[in-house]
C-alpha positions as a Markdown table, in Angstrom:
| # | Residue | x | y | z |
|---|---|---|---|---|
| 1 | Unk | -56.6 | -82.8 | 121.3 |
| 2 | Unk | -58.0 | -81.1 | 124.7 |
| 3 | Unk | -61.3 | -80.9 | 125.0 |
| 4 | Unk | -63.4 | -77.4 | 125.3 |
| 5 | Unk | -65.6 | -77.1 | 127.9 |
| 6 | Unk | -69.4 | -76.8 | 126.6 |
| 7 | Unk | -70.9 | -74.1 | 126.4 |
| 8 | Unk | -74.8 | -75.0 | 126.6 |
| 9 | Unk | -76.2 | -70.9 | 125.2 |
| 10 | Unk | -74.7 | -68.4 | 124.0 |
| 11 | Unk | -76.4 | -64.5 | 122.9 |
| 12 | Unk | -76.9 | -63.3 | 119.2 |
| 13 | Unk | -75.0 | -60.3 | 120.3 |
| 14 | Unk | -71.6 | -62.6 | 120.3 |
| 15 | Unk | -72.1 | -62.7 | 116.8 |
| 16 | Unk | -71.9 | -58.9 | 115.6 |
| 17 | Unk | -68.2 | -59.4 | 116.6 |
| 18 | Unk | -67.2 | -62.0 | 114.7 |
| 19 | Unk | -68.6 | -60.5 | 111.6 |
| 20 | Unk | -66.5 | -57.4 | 112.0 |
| 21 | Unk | -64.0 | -59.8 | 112.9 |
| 22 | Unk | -64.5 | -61.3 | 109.4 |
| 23 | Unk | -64.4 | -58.0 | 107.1 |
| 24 | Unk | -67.0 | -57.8 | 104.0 |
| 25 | Unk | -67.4 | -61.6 | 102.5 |
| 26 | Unk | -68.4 | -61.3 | 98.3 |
| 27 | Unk | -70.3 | -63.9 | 96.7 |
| 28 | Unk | -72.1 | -64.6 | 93.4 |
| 29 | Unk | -75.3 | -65.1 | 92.9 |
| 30 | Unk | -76.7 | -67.8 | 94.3 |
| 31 | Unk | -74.0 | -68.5 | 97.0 |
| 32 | Unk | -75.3 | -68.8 | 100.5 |
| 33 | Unk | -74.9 | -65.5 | 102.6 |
| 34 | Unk | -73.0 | -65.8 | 106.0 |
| 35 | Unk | -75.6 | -65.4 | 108.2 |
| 36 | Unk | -76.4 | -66.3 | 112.0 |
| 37 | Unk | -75.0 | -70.2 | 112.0 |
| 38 | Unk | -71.5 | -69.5 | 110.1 |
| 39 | Unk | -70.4 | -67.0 | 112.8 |
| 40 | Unk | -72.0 | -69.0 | 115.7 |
| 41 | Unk | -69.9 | -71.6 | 114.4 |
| 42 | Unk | -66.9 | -69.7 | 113.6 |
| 43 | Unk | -67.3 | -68.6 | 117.0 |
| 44 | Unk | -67.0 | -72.5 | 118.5 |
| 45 | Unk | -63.8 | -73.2 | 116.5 |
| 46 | Unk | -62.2 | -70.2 | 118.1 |
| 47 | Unk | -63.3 | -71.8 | 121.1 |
| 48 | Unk | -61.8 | -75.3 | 119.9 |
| 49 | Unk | -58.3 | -74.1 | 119.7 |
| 50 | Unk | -57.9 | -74.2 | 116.4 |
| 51 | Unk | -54.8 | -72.6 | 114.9 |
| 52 | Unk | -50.9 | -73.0 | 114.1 |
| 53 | Unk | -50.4 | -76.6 | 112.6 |
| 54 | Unk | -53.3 | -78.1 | 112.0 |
| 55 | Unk | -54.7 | -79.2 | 108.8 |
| 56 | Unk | -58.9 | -78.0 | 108.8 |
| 57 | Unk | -61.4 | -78.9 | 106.0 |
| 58 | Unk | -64.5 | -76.7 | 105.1 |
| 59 | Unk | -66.8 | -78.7 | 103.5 |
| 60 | Unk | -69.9 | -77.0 | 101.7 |
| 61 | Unk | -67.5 | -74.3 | 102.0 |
| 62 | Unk | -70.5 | -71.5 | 100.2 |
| 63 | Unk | -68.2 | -67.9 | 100.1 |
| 64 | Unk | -65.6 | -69.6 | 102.6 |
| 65 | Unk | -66.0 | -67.5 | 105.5 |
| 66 | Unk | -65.3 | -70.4 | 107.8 |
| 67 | Unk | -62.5 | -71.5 | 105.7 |
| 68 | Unk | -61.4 | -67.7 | 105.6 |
| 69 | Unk | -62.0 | -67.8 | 110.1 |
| 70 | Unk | -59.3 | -71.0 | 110.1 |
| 71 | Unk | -56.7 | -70.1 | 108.4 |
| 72 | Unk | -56.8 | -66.6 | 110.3 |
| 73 | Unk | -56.2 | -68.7 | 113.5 |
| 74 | Unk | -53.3 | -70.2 | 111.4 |
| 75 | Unk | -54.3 | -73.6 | 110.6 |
| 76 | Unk | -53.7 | -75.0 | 106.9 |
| 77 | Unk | -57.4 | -74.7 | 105.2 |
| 78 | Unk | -58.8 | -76.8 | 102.3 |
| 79 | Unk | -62.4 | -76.0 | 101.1 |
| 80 | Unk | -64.3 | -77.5 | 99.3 |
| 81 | Unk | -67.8 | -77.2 | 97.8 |
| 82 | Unk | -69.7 | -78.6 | 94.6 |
| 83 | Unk | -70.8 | -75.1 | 92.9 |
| 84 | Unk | -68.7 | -73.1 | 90.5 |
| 85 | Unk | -70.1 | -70.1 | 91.8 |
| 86 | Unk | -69.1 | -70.9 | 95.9 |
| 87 | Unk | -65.6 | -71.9 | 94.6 |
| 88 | Unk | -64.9 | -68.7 | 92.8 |
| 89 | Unk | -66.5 | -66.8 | 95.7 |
| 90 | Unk | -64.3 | -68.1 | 98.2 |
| 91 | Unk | -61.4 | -67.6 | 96.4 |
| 92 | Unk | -62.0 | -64.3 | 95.9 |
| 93 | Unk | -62.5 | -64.0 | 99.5 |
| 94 | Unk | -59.2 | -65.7 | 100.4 |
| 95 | Unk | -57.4 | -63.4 | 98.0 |
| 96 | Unk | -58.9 | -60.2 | 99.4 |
| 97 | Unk | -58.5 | -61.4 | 103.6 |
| 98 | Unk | -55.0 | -62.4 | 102.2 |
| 99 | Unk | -55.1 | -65.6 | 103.7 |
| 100 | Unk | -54.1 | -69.0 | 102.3 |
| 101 | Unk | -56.6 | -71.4 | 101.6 |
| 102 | Unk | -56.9 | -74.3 | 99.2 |
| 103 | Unk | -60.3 | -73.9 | 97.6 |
| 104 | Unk | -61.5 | -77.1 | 95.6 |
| 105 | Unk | -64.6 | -78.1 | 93.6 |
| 106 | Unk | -66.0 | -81.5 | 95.2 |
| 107 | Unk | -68.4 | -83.6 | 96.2 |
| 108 | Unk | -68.9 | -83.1 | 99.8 |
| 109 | Unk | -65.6 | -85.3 | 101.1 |
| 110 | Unk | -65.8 | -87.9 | 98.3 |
| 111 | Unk | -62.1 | -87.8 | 97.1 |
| 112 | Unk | -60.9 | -86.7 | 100.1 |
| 113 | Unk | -57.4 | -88.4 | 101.3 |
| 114 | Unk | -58.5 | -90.8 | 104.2 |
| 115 | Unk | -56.9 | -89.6 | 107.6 |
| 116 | Unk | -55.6 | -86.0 | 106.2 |
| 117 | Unk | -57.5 | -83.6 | 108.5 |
| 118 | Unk | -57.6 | -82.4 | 112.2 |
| 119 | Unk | -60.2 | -80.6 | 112.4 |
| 120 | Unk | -63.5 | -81.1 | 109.6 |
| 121 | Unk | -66.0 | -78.1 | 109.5 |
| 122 | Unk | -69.5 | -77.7 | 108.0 |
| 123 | Unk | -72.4 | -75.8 | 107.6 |
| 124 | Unk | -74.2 | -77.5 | 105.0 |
| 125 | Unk | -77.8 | -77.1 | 103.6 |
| 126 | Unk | -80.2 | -78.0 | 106.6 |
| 127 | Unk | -83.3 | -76.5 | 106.1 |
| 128 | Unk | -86.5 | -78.9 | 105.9 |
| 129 | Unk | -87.7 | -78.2 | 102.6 |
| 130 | Unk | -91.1 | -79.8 | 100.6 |
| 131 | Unk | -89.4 | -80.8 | 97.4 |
| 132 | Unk | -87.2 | -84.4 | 97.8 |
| 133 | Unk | -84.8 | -83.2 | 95.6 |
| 134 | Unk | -82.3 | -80.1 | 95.7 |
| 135 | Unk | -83.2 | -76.9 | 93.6 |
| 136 | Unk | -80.6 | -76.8 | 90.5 |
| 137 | Unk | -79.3 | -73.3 | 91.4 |
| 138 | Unk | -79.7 | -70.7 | 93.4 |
| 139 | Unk | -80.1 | -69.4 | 96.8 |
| 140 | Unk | -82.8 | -71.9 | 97.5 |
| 141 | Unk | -80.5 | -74.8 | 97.0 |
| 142 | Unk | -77.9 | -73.2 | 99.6 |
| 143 | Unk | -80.4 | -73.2 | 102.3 |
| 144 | Unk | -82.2 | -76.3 | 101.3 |
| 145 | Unk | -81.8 | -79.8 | 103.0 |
| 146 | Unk | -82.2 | -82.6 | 100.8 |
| 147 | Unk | -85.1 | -84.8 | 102.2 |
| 148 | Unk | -84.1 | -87.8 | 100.2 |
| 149 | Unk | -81.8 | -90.3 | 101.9 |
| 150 | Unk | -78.7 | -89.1 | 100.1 |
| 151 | Unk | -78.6 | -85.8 | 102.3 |
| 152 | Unk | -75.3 | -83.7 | 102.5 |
| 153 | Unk | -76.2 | -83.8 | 105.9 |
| 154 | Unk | -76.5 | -87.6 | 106.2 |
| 155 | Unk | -73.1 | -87.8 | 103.7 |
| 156 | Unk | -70.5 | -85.7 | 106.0 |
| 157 | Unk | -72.3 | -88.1 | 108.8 |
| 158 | Unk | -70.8 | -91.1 | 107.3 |
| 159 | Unk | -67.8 | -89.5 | 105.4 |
| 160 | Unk | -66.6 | -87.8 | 108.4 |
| 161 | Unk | -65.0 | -90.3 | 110.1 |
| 162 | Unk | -63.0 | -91.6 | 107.2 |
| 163 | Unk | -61.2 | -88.3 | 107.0 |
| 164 | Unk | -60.5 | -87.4 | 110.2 |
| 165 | Unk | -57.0 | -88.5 | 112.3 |
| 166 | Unk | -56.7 | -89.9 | 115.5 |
| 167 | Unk | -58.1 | -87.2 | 117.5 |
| 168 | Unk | -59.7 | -85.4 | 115.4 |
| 169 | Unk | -62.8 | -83.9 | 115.5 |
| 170 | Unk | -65.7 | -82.8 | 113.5 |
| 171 | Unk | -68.3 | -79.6 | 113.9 |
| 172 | Unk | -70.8 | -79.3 | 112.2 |
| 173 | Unk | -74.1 | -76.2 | 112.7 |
| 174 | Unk | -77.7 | -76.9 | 111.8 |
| 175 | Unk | -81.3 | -76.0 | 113.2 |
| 176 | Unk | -82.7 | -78.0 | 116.0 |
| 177 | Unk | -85.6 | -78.4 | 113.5 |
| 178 | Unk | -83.4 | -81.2 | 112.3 |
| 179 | Unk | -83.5 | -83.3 | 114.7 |
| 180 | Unk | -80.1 | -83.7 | 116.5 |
| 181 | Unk | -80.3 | -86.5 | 118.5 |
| 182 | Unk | -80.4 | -88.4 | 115.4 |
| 183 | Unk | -77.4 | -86.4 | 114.0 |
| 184 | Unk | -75.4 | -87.4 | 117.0 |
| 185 | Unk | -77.1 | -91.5 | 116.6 |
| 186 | Unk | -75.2 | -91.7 | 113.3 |
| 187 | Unk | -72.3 | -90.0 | 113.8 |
| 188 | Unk | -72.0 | -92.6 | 116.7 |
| 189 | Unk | -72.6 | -95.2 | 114.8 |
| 190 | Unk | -70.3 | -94.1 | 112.3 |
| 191 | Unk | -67.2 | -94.7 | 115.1 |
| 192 | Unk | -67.2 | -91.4 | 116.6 |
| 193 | Unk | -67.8 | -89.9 | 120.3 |
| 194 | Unk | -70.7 | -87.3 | 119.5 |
| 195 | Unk | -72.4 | -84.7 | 121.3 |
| 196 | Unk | -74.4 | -80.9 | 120.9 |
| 197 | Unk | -72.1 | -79.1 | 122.1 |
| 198 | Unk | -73.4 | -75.4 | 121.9 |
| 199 | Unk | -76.4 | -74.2 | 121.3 |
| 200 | Unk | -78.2 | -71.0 | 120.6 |
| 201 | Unk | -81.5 | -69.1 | 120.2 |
| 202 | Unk | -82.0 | -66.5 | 117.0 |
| 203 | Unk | -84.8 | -64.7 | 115.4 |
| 204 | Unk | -85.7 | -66.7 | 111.7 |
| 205 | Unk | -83.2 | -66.2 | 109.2 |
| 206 | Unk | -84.1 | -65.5 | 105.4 |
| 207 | Unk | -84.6 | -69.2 | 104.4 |
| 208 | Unk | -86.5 | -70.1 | 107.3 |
| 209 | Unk | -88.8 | -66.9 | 106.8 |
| 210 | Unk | -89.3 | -68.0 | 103.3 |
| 211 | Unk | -90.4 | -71.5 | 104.1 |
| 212 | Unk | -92.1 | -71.1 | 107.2 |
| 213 | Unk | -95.6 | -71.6 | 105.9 |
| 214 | Unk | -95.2 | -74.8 | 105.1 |
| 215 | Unk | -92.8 | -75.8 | 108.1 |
| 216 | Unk | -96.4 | -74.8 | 110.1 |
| 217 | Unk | -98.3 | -76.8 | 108.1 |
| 218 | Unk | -96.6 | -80.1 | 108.2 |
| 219 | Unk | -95.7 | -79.2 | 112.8 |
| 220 | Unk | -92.4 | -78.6 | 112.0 |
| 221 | Unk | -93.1 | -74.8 | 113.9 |
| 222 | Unk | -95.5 | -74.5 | 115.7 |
| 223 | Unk | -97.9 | -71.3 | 115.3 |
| 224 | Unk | -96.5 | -68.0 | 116.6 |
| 225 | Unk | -93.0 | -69.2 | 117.0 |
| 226 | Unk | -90.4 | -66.5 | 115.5 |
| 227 | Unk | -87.1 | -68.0 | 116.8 |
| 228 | Unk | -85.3 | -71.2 | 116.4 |
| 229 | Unk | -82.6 | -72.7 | 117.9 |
| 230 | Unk | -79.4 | -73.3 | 116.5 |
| 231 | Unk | -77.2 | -76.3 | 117.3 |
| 232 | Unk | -73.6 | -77.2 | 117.2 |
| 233 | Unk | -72.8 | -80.7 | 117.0 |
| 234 | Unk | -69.9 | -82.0 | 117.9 |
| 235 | Unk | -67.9 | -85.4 | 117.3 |
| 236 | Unk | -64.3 | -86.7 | 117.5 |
| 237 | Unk | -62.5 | -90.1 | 116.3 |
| 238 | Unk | -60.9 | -92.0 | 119.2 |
C-alpha cells in the first residue's frame, strides 16, 4: 500500500468537519462519546486511502463512529468491542448512517482470523488512571487505561500483527501522556515498521478534566497545563 505523507500538526478546527461529516452518533449509557481523538483519527484514515476493497477492523469499536467513517469510504468494516452496550450502539449507528458494517462482541482481536485485515483501527482506553484495574461499567471504564500489564493498549500492540496482511497497516490514537516512544518500541518488536505519524494539540477532554488532579499529583501534568497532545501512531507489516 502507498505510503501517506506525515503530517507532523494539524488544528482542532479540522475536526468540526468531520463531525458534521459524521451526522449525530447514539450511544447508551456508559459508551464512550466521540470526542477530539475519534475524528482526528477518522481524519488520518481519510488521509490513508482507505476505501473500495479493503477489509478494515475497528477494534474497541465504543458507538462505531470510526467503523461508521470506513465503510463510508467504501471499505468492508468489522467492529468489534467487549461491551453489550458499545455493540448495540454501533449497530444502531450503522443502521441509521445506512452503512454496512459487521459489529461483533470480542475481546480486543482475540478470535480474530490471522491475516484477514488491511487496514486495523483503534482508539482504545488510554487515559492514565490510579486504580490497576478497569472500572466494571461505565463511562469511566471507556476512558480508562488499564495500568496493569494486560492493557488493551499493550494487547492490540502484540495482537496487531497477527491480523494484519502483507502490507497492512495499523493506526491507532492515544495521548502523548502515554508515552509513545514506547508504543512504537513494541510494536517494533512485535515485526512491524512503526512511527507517530500525526500529531495534534487540544484543550482537555472530559476524562482528562476528571482525572487531572491526580495526573498533577503523580507529574504526569504539570501545573497550569490545560492542553495535551494527541498522537497517531502508525505501523505496517512488511
Amino acid at each position: 500500500m502507498p505510503r501517506a505523507t506525515p503530517r507532523e500538526k494539524g488544528t482542532p478546527h479540522d475536526l468540526a468537519a468531520e463531525l458534521s461529516a459524521e451526522g449525530r452518533i447514539w450511544r447508551l449509557p456508559g459508551v464512550y462519546a466521540p470526542q477530539a481523538d475519534s475524528y482526528f483519527l477518522s481524519a488520518v484514515m481519510r488521509r490513508e486511502g482507505i476505501g473500495a476493497g479493503m477489509d478494515v477492523l475497528d477494534v474497541c469499536t465504543g458507538s462505531g463512529v470510526l467503523a461508521l467513517g470506513a465503510a463510508r469510504l467504501g471499505a468492508r468494516v468489522t467492529a468489534v468491542d467487549v461491551s453489550r452496550r458499545a455493540v448495540v450502539s454501533a449497530r444502531l449507528n450503522a443502521l441509521a448512517a445506512r452503512v454496512p458494517v459487521t459489529v461483533r462482541r470480542g475481546d480486543l482481536l482475540t478470535g480474530v482470523s490471522p491475516g484477514s485485515f488491511d487496514v486495523v483501527v483503534s482508539n482504545p482506553p488510554y487515559v492514565p488512571a490510579p486504580d490497576t484495574q478497569l472500572p466494571l461499567r461505565g463511562a469511566c471504564r471507556a476512558g480508562t487505561r488499564d495500568m496493569a500489564a494486560a492493557s488493551c493498549w499493550d494487547r492490540i500492540c502484540g495482537q496487531a500483527p497477527g491480523v494484519l496482511r502483507p502490507g497492512g497497516r495499523l493506526l491507532m490514537v492515544h495521548s502523548a501522556l502515554c508515552d509513545p516512544d514506547e508504543t512504537v518500541r513494541r510494536l517494533t518488536q512485535a515485526g512491524l515498521a512503526a512511527e507517530v505519524s500525526d500529531r495534534l494539540s487540544i484543550p482537555f477532554g472530559p476524562v482528562m478534566t476528571a482525572r487531572i488532579r491526580w495526573l498533577r499529583e503523580n507529574g504526569l501534568v504539570p501545573a497550569g497545563t490545560t492542553t495535551e497532545e494527541l498522537v497517531v501512531v502508525r505501523a505496517c507489516r512488511d
